[in-house]
C-alpha positions in Angstrom: -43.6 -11.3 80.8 -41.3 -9.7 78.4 -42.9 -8.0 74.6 -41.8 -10.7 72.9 -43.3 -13.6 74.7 -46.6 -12.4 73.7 -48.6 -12.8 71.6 -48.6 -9.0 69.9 -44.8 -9.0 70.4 -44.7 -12.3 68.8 -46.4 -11.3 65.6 -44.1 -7.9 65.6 -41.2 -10.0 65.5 -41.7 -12.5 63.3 -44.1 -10.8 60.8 -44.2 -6.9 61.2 -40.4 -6.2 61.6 -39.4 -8.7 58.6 -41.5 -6.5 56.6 -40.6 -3.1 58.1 -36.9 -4.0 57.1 -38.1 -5.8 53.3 -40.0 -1.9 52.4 -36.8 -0.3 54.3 -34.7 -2.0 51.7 -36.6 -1.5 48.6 -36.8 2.0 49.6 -32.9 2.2 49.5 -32.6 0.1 46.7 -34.9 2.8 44.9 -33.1 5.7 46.1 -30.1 4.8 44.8 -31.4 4.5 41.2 -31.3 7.6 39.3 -35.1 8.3 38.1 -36.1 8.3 34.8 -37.0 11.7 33.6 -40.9 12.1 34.0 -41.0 14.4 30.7 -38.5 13.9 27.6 -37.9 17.2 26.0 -38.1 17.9 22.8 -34.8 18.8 21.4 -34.0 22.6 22.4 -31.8 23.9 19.6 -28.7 23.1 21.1 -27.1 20.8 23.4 -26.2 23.9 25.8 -29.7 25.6 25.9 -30.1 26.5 29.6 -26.5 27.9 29.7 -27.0 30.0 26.7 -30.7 31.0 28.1 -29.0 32.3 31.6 -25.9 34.2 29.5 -29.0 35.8 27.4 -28.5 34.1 23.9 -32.2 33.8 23.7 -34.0 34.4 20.1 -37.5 34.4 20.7 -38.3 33.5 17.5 -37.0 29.9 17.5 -38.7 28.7 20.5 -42.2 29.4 19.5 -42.5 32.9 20.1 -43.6 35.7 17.3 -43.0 38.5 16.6 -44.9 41.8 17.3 -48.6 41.7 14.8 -47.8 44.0 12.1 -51.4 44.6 11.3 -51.1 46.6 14.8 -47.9 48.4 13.7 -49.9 49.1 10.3 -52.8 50.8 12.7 -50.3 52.7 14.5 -48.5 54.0 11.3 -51.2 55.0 10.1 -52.8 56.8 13.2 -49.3 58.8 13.0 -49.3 59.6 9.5 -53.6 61.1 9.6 -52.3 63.2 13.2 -49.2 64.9 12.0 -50.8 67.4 9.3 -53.7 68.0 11.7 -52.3 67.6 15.4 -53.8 71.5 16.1 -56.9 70.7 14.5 -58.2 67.4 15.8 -58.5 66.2 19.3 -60.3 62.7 17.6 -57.7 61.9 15.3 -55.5 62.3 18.0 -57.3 59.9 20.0 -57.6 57.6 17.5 -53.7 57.4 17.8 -53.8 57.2 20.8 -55.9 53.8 21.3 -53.8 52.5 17.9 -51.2 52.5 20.0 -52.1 51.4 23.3 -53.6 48.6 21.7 -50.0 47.7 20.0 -48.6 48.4 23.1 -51.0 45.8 25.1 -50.4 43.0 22.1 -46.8 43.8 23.2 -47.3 43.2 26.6 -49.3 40.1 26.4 -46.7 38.7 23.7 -43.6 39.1 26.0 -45.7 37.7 28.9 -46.0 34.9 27.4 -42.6 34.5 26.0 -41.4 34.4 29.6 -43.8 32.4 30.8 -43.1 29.8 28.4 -39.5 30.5 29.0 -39.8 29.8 32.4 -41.8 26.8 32.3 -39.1 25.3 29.8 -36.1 26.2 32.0 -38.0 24.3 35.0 -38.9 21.2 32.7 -35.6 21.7 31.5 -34.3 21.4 35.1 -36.6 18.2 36.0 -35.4 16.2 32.9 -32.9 14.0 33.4 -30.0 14.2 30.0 -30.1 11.3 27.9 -28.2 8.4 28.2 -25.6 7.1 25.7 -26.8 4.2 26.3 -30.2 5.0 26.2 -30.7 3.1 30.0 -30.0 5.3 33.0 -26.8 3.5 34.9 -27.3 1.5 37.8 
């Protein structure tokens, strides 16, 4: 007895194998469909942002980073201005500069950290969104 006179072999061919090939097809069919973007971007600045992000046209500033605190650059100033008369004189005041600064100095740190982060998460969203369409539907 061959598979298909049975009873399992019967129900492969005329059930299982109809299906098989029905998902096989939608599967194509899908594949060949450009995919929606999952996340629309907000709109970057310009059209060309990745390209000017790679050749280093990158200001901070308009993409949601800020500057360094002044309120730490004040501290620091300040530290500088109360050690210079008495740098032979005072191991504290020096000290005192001395923290001013590394704390700038960790604000600093933290702030470009998180520029790049946020950088680098945008340049990878930036990579999974698909451009818009004229159209506004993705061609098929």
């Amino acid at each position: 007895m061959n598979f298909h006179e049975t009873k399992m072999g019967s129900i492969f061919f005329n059930h299982q194998l109809p299906e098989l090939i029905g998902a096989l097809r939608e599967i194509a069919a899908a594949l060949s469909k450009p995919a929606p973007a999952a996340i629309q971007l907000a709109d970057m600045g310009t059209p060309d942002f990745l390209h000017n992000l790679f050749y280093g046209n990158y200001e901070p500033d308009i993409y949601g980073c800020v500057t360094v605190p002044s309120r730490l650059d004040q501290n620091v100033k300040e530290a500088e201005k109360a050690l210079l008369p008495a740098l032979g004189q005072s191991k504290k005041l020096f000290e005192q500069y001395q923290r001013a600064v590394s704390e700038r100095n960790s604000a600093i740190a933290e702030q470009s950290y998180c520029c790049g982060y946020r950088t680098a998460v945008q340049m990878i969203v930036s990579g999974l969104a698909m451009p818009p369409q004229a159209g506004g539907a993705p061609d098929e």
